[in-house]
Every structure is written in C-alpha cells, then in structure tokens.
Residue frames relative to the residue before (quaternion, step in Angstrom):
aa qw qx qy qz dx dy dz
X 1.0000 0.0000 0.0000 0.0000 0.00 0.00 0.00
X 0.8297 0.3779 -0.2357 0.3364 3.19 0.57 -0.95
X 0.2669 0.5477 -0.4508 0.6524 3.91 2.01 0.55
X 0.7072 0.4898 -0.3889 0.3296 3.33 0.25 -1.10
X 0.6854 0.4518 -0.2024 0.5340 3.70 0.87 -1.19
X 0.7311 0.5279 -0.2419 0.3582 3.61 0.78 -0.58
X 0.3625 -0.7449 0.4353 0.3524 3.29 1.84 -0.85
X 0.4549 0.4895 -0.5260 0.5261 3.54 1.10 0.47
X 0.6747 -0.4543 0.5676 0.1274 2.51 -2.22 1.60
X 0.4066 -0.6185 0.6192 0.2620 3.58 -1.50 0.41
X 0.0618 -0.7530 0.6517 0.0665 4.07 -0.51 1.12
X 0.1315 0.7633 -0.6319 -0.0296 3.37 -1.45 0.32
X 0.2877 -0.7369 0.5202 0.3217 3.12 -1.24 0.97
X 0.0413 -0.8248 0.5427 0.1534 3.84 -1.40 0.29
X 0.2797 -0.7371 0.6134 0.0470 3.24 -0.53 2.07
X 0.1418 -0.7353 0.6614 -0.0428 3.60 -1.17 1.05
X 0.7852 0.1095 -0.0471 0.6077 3.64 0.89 -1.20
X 0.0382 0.7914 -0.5759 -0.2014 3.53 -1.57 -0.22
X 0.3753 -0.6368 0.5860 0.3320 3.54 -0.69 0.36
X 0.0439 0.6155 -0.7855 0.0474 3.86 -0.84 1.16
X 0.2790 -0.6641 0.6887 0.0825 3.05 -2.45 0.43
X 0.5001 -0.7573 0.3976 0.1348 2.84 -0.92 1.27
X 0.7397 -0.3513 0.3274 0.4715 4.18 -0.68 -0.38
X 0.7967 0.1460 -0.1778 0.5589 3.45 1.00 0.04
X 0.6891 -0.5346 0.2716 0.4070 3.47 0.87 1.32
X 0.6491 0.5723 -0.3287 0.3783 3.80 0.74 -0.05
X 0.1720 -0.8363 0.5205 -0.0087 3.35 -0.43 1.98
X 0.1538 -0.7250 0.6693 -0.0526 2.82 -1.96 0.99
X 0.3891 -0.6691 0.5760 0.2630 3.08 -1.18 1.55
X 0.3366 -0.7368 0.5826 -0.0669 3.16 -1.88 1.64
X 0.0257 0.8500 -0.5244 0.0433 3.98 0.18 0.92
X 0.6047 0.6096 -0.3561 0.3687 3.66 0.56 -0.53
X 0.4726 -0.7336 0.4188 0.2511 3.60 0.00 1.76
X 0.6245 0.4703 -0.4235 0.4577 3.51 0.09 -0.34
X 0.7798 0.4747 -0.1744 0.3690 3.37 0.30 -1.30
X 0.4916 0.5230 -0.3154 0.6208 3.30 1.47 -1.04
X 0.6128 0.5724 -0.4263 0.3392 3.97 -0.01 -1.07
X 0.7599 0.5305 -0.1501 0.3444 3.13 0.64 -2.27
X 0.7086 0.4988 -0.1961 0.4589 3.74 1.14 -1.19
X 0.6174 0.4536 -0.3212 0.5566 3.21 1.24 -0.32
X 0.7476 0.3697 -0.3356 0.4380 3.58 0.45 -0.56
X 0.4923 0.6215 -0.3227 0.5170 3.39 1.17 -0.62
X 0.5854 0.3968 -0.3232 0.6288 4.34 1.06 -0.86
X 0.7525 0.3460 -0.4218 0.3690 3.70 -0.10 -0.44
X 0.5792 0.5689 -0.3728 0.4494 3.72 0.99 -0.50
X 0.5003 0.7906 -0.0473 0.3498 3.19 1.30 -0.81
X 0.6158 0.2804 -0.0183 0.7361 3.36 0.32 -1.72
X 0.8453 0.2112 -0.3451 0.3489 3.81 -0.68 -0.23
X 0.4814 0.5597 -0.4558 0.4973 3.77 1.15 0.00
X 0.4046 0.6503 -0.6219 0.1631 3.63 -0.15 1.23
X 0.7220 -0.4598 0.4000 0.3274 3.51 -1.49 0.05
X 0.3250 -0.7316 0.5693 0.1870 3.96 -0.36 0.79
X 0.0195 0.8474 -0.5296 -0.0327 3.96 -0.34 0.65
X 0.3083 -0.6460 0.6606 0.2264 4.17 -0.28 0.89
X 0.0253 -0.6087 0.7676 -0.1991 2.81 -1.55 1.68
X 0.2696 -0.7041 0.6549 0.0521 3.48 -0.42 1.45
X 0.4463 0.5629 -0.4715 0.5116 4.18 0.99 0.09
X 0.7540 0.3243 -0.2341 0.5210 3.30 0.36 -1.70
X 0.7403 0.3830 -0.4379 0.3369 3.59 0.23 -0.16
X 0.7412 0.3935 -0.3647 0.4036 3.17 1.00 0.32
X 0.3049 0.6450 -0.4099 0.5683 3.20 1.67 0.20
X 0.8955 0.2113 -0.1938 0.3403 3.71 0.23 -0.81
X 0.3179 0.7331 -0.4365 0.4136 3.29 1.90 -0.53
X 0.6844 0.3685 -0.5010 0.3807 4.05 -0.30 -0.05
X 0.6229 0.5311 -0.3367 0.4653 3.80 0.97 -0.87
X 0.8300 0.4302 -0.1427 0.3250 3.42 1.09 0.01
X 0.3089 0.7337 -0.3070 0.5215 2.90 2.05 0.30
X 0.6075 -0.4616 0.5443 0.3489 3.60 -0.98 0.86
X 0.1330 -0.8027 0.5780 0.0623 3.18 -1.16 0.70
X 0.3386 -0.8622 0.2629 0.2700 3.70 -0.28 1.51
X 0.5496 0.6668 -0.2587 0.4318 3.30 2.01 -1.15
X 0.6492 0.3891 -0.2781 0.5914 4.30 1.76 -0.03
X 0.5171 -0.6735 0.5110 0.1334 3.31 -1.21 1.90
X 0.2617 -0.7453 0.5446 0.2819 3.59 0.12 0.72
X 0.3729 0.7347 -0.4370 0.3609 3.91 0.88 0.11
X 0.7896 0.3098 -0.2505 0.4667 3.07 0.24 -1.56
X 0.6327 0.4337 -0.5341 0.3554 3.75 0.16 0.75
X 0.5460 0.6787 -0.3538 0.3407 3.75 1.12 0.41
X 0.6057 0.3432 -0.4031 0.5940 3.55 1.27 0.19
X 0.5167 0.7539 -0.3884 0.1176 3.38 1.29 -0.43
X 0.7175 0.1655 -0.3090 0.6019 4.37 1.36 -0.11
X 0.1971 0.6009 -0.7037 0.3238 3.79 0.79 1.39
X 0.5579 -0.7164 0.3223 0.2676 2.72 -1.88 0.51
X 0.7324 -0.3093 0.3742 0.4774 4.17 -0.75 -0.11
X 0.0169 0.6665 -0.7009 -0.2536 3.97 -0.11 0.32
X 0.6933 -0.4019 0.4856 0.3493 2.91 -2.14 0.27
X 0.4505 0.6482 -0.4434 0.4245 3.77 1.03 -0.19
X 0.8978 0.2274 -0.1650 0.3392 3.17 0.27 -1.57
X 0.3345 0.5617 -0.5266 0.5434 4.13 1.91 0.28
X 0.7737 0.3185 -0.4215 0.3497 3.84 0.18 -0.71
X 0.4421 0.7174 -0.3330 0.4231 3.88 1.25 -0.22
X 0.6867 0.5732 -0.1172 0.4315 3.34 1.29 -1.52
X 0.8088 0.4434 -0.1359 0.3616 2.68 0.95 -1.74
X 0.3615 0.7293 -0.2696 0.5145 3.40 1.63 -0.64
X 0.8471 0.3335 -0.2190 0.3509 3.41 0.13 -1.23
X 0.5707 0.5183 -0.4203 0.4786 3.43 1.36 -0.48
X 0.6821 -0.4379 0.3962 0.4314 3.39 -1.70 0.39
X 0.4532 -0.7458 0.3326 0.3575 3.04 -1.38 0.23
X 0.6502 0.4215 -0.4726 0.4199 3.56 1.13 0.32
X 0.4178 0.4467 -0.5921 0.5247 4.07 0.80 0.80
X 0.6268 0.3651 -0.5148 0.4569 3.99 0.11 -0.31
X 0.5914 0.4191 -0.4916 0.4826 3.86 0.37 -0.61
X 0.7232 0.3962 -0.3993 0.4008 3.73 -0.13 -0.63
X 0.6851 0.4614 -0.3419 0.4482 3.42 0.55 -1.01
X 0.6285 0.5813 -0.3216 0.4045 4.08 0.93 -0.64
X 0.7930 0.3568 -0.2349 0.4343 2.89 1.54 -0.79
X 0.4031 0.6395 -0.4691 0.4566 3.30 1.32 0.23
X 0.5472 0.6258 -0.3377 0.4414 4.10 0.67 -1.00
X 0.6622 0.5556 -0.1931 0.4641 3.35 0.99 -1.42
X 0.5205 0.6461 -0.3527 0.4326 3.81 1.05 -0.75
C-alpha cells in the first residue's frame, strides 16, 4: 500500500540457482527450490551471527555523539508518540493526489 501511495514501482529480487562450495573449495551449480531456499537462508543467518567485542576505544571514540546535547530543547520530544488528530489525517490526506486518496480510502474500507 504504501509503494502504492508513494508511486514506487514494486522491485524484487528472484534467486532460482546458487553456486555453493563444498569442503574442498569445489563449486556446484544448485537449482532445486528447496535447496536453493535453505542455502540462502542459512547465508543470511550467517553473515549477521557474529561475536560482539567491548572496545573501551570505540566507546570512547563514540561517547561524544552521545552526550546530552545543550543547544536541543528536550521539549520538543514530548508530543512526539501522541496520537495523529483527525486535523492533521485530513491535512495529509488533502495533500495527496486525488486518485491515491481514493485508493488509499478504499483500502481502510477492506
């Protein structure tokens, strides 16, 4: 829906085959959907399954970007998880074209 309202195109990526390697560096081309599925999901678990290490460098390297800042009104973050008034959905809604508000009205309705 929200491509839909935005005018972005729907992209996708489609993996059918991969080239895996076995225990002694020798690749093979891999087409059977299941298998393709598994090796691919199996790489994404993968790459992000790493080891967190404390670095008192990096924490002081970044420790200034995190310091309270005096020159920002803590204020202006207090209406910030109020809700939407009906003021500002009709404000919104106004501004979009008028045949994405017909689609989008009629999505609600679903």
């Amino acid at each position: 829906m929200l491509n839909s309202l935005l005018e972005r195109e729907k992209r996708s990526i489609v993996i059918d085959k991969i080239v895996s390697k076995d225990i002694n560096g020798h690749e093979t081309l891999i087409t059977e959907e299941t298998e393709v599925k598994n090796l691919v999901a199996k790489h994404f678990e993968n790459i992000t399954n790493y080891e967190i290490v404390e670095s008192l460098d990096l924490e002081k390297e970044w420790e200034q970007y995190y310091i309270s800042r005096s020159d920002i009104d803590p204020d202006i973050y207090i209406q910030l998880m109020e809700d939407i008034s009906e003021k500002e959905w009709d404000l919104t809604l106004k501004q979009l074209k008028q045949e994405k508000l017909q689609e989008f009205l009629k999505s609600l309705m679903i």
